[in-house]
DOPALO-614973 format. One line per 3 residues: for each residue x, y, z of C-alpha. Coordinates in steps of 0.1 Angstrom, whole numbers, plus 5000, padded with zeros to 4 digits. Example, Ala and Ser with C-alpha at 12.3 -4.5 7.8 and 13.67 -1.06 7.14 Angstrom:
% DOPALO-614973
5123:4955:5078; 5137:4989:5071
END
This chain:
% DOPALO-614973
6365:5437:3526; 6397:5421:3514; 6413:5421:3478
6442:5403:3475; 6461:5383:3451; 6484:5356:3460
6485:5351:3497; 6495:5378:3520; 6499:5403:3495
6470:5426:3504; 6446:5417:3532; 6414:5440:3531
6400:5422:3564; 6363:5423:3575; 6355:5457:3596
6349:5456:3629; 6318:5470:3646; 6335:5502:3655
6342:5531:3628; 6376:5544:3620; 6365:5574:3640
6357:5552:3669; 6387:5530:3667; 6406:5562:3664
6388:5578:3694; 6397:5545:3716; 6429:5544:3708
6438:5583:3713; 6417:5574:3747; 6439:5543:3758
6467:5567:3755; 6454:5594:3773; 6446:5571:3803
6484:5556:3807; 6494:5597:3805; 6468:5598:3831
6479:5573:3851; 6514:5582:3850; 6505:5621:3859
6487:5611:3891; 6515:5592:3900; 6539:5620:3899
6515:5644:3913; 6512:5625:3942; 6550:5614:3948
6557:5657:3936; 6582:5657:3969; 6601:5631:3948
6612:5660:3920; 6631:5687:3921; 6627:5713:3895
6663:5727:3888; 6653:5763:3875; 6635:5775:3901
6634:5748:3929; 6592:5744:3931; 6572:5720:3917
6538:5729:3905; 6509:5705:3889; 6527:5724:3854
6562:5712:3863; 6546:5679:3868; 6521:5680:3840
6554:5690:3818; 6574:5663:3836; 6550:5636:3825
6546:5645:3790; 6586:5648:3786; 6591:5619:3804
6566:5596:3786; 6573:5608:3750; 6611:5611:3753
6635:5610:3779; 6634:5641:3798; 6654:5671:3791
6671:5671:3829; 6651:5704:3842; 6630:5686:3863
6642:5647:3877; 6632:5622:3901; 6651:5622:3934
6642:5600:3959; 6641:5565:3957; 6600:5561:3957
6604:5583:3921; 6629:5569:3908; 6611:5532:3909
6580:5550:3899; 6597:5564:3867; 6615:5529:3863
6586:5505:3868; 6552:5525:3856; 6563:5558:3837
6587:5534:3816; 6566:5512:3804; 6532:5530:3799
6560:5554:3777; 6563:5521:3757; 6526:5516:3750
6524:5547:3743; 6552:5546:3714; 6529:5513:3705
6496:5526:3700; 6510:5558:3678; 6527:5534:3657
6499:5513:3655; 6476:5543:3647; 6501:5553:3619
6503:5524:3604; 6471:5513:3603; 6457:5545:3593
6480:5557:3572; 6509:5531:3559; 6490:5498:3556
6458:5515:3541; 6479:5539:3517; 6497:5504:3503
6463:5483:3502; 6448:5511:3482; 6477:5510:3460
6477:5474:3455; 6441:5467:3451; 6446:5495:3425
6473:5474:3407; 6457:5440:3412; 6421:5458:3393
6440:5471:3365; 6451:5433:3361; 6416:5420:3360
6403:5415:3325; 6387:5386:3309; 6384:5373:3340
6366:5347:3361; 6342:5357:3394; 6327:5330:3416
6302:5347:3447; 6296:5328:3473; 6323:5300:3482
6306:5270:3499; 6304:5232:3480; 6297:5245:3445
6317:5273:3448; 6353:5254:3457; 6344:5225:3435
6342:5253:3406; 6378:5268:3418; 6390:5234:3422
6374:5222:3385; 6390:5251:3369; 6424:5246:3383
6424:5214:3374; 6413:5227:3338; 6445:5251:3337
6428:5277:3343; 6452:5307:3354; 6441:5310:3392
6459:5345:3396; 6426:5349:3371; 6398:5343:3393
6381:5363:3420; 6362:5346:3452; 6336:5368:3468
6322:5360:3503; 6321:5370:3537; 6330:5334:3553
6368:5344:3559; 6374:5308:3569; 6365:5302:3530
6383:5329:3517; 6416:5318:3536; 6410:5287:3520
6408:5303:3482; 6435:5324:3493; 6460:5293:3498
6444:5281:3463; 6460:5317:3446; 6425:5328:3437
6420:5364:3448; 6400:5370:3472; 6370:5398:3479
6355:5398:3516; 6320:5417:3507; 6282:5416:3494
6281:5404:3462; 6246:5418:3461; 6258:5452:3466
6274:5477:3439; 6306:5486:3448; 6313:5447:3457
6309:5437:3421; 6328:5470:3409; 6351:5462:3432
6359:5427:3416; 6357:5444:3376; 6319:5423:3369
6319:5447:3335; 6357:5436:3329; 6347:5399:3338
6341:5370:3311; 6322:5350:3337; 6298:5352:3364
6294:5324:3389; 6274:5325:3416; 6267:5300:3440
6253:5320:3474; 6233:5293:3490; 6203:5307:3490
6181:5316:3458; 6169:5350:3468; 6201:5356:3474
6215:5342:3444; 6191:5360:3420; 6197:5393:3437
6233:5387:3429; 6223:5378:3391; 6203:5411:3389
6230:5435:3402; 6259:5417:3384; 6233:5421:3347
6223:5458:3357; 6262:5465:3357; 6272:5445:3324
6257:5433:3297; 6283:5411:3284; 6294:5387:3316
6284:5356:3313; 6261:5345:3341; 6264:5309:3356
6235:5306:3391; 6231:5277:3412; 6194:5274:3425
6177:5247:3442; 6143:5255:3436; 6126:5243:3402
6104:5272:3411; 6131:5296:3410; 6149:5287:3381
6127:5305:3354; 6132:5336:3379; 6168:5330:3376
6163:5337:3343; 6145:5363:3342; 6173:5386:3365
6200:5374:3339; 6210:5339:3342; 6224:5327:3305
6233:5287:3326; 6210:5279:3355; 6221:5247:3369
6202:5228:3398; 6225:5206:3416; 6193:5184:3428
6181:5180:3391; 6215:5170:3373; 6215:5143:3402
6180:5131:3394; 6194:5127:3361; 6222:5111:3367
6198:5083:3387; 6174:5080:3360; 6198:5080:3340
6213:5052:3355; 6183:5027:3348; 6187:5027:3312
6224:5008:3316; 6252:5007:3341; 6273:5034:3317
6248:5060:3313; 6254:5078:3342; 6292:5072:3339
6290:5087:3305; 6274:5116:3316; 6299:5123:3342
6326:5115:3319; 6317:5145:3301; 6314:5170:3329
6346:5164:3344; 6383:5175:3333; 6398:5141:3334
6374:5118:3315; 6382:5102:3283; 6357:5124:3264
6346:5161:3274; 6319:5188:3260; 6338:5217:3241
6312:5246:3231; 6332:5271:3205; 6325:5291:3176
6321:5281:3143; 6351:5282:3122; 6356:5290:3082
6365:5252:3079; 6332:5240:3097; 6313:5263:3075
6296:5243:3049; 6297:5204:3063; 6275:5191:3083
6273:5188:3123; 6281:5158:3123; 6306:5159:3098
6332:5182:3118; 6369:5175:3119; 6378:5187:3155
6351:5164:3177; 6316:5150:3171; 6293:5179:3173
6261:5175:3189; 6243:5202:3188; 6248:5242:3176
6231:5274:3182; 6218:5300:3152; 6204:5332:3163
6199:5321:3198; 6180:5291:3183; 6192:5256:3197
6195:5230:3169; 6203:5192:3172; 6225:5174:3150
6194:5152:3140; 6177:5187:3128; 6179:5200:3092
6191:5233:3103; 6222:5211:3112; 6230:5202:3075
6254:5232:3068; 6270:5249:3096; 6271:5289:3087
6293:5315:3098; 6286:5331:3136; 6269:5294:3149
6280:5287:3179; 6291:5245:3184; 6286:5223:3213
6309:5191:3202; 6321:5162:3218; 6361:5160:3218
6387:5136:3234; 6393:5147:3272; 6430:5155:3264
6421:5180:3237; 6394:5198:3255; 6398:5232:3261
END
C-alpha cells in the first residue's frame, strides 16, 4: 500500500511477490555469493599472499583475508604480493566490496530507515484525517469527482484516493489528494484511510459486486459516513442500497435523462447540467434548516429557491402541504446562484 500526502512525502508502494523474509533472504544471498566469488578467487591465487605472522597461508588465512578485505581494508597481516593478486584484489575484490557496502545499506534502509519514517508519517497524516472525504476506486467517475471537488474548493490535502492502478494514483498524487494503494473491500484498507473519521464515502470501483462489497465493509465499520456508489446495473441499484448506499447514482440513467430530457426544449438538458456542475449560473445547495427558515414557506426562503426538503427521512416537494412551514431539524435541497453555492 501507499499513504501519502502531498507528493513524495511518504510512498507506501505496492508489494512485490516476495515476502520481507524472502527479499531479505535474497539479498543476504546476493552478498554471500560476491564473498563467494571473491574467496575462490583468493584461494586459488593463495601463492599470491603472504601471511606476515607466521609465513603460511591456510583456507582460514584466506577465508579471514576475504572477509577483511571485502568489509574494510585489511589490517596488513595478510597482503597480496604478486602481480596476479594484486589485480585480483584491484579489479574483483574491490568492487564486489562495493556491492557489498550497497546491499547492507540498501537492507538498512529499506528495512529499517525508510519503513520506521513511513510508519511515522502515515501515523501523522491519520491523525490529520477527520471530516474527511474518501473516493475508492479512481477510474472516469472517480477523477471527475477529485477534479469536481477541486474545482469546488474543496481542501485536496482533505481527500483520500484508494486503488491499486498506481498509474491512477500517481495521477491523484500530482492533484495533492492522498493517496492509499490497497482493497478498499478489505478492513484494514478502509481503517487505514479513517472510513469512521470520514464525512464521505465515494466509491466508484467499476464493477457492482465490487462496488457493493465496498459499500458493505465501509457501513459495517461506520454508521455515520456518508455513502455515495456508482453502479451500472438498474438491477443492482436497490442492492446498493441495501449494503448502505444513502446516493446511488447510475451514470447510464442520468444520461438517459439528460436525452429525454432534452425533447421537451433545447434548455432542459442544459438546465439540468447547469445545476450539477460548479461553474453554472445556478447550482443545487442541500443544508439544514435554519431558525430563520423555520416558520415560512419552501418557497418562501431568503437564501435560494427551495425545492424540495426532508422530515424524518420523508421527502417533501415544495408543491406538498408539508412544505408550508419549514420546522426545525428539516433538511433543505434549494436552488441558489452558482457563485454562492457551497
Amino acid at each position: 500500500m501507499r499513504l501519502t500526502k502531498q507528493a513524495k512525502d511518504l510512498h507506501l508502494r505496492q508489494r512485490s511477490g516476495l515476502s520481507d523474509w524472502a527479499n531479505l533472504a535474497l539479498r543476504v544471498g546476493l552478498a554471500l555469493a560476491l564473498v563467494g566469488v571473491a574467496l575462490g578467487g583468493h584461494w586459488f591465487d593463495r601463492e599470491g599472499l603472504r601471511d606476515n605472522i607466521d609465513g603460511s597461508i591456510s583456507f582460514i588465512d584466506v577465508l579471514y583475508f576475504t572477509m577483511i578485505t571485502v568489509t574494510t581494508v585489511g589490517y596488513g597481516d595478510i597482503v597480496p604480493v604478486t602481480d596476479s593478486a594484486r589485480l585480483f584484489d584491484t579489479f574483483v575484490v574491490t568492487p564486489i566490496r562495493l556491492f557489498v557496502w550497497l546491499i547492507f545499506l540498501g537492507t538498512a534502509y529499506d528495512f529499517l530507515l525508510r519503513r520506521t519514517w513511513q510508519r511515522w508519517r502515515m501515523k501523522v497524516i491519520q491523525r490529520q484525517l477527520t471530516g474527511h472525504i474518501v473516493i475508492a476506486g479512481y477510474g472516469t467517475s472517480g477523477t471527475e469527482a477529485l477534479r469536481e471537488l477541486c474545482r469546488r474548493g474543496k481542501d485536496v490535502d482533505t481527500i483520500v484516493v484508494i486503488d491499486r492502478n498506481r498509474d491512477a494514483l500517481d495521477h491523484a498524487e500530482e492533484c495533492g489528494a492522498v493517496v492509499l494503494d490497497g482493497d478498499a473491500t478489505r478492513d484494514e484498507t478502509l481503517k487505514i484511510a479513517r472510513i469512521a473519521q470520514a464525512s464521505t464515502l465515494m466509491v466508484s470501483a467499476g464493477r457492482d459486486d465490487t462496488t457493493i462489497l465496498i459499500v458493505l465493509t465501509a457501513r459495517r465499520l461506520s454508521e455515520h459516513v456518508r455513502i455515495s456508489a456508482v453502479i451500472k446495473s438498474d438491477d443492482n441499484e436497490a442492492l446498493a442500497r441495501q449494503a448502505g448506499a444513502d446516493v446511488v447514482i447510475n451514470p447510464a440513467s442520468f444520461a438517459g435523462l439528460l436525452l429525454a430530457g432534452s425533447t421537451n426544449g433545447p434548455h432542459v438538458a442544459e438546465y439540468l447540467t447547469d445545476l450539477a456542475a460548479v461553474d453554472g449560473r445556478v447550482a443545487l445547495r442541500e443544508r439544514d434548516a435554519t431558525p430563520e427558515d423555520v416558520g415560512r414557506h419552501l418557497r418562501e426562503l431568503t437564501t435560494g429557491l427551495g425545492v424540495r426538503l426532508f422530515r424524518n427521512g420523508v421527502c417533501v416537494g415544495h408543491f406538498d402541504d408539508a412544505a408550508r412551514r419549514v420546522e426545525p431539524g428539516d433538511r433543505i435541497v434549494e436552488i441558489v446562484r452558482g457563485d454562492v453555492a457551497v
